[in-house]
C-alpha distance (Angstrom), angle and dihedral (degrees) to the residues before:
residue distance angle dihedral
X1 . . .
X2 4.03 . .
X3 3.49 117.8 .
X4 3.92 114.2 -140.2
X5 4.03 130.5 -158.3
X6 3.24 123.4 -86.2
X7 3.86 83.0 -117.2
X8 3.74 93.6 52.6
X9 3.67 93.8 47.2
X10 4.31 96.6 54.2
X11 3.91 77.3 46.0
X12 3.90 100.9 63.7
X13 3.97 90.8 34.8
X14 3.97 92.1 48.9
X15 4.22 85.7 43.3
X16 3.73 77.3 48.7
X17 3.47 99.5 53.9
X18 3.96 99.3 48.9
X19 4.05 88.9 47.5
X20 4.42 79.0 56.7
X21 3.87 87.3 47.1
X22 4.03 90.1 48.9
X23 3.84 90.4 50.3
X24 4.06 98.2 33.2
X25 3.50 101.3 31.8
X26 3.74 88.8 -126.8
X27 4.04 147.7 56.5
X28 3.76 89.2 -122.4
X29 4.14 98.2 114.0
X30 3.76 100.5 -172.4
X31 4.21 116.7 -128.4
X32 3.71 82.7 -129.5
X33 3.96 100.5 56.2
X34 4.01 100.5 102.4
X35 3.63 93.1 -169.5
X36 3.93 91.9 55.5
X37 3.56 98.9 45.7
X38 3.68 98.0 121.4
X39 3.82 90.2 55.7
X40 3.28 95.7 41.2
X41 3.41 97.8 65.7
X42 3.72 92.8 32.1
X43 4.20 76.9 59.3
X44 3.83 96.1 53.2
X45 4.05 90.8 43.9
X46 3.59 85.9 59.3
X47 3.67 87.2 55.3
X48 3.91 101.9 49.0
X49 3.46 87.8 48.8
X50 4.23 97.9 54.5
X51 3.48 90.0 37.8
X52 4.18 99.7 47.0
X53 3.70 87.3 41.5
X54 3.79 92.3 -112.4
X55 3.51 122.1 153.9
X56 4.14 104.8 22.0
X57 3.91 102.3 161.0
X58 3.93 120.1 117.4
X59 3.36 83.7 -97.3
X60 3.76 102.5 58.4
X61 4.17 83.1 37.9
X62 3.88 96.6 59.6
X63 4.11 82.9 45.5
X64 3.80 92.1 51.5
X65 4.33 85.7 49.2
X66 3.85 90.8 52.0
X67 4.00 88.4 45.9
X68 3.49 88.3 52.6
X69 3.99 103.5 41.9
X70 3.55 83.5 61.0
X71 3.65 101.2 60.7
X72 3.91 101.2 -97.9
X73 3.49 118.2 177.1
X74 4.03 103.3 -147.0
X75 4.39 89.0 -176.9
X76 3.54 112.5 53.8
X77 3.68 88.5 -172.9
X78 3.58 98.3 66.2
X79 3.86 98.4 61.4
């Protein structure tokens, strides 16, 4: 098995993720969708992290810009 960067990896799940949005109409990747689980919990790491403050560099920052360019909802709750 290859291992991939860190970079790399975010980069096929957030490529991922707007191929979902294309199909769905949305960034909401339900818990229940077998055939998404990888992104799905990809989706709701990327939610821990905003919400427990985790992951702040300009790195993570630029990440959080692209999540939200494309529509991502960061509270489930609300919608």
């Amino acid at each position: 098995e290859v291992k991939i960067s860190a970079e790399d990896f975010w980069q096929e799940r957030f490529e991922e993720l707007c191929e979902y949005k294309e199909a769905h109409g949305d960034c909401r990747v339900s818990s229940r969708d077998e055939k998404n689980k990888k992104l799905e919990i990809w989706v709701r790491t990327m939610r821990r992290y905003r919400k427990n403050d985790k992951k702040q560099t300009i790195e993570w920052k630029r990440r959080y810009t692209q999540l939200d360019a494309l529509g991502f909802q960061w509270d489930v709750k609300c919608c």
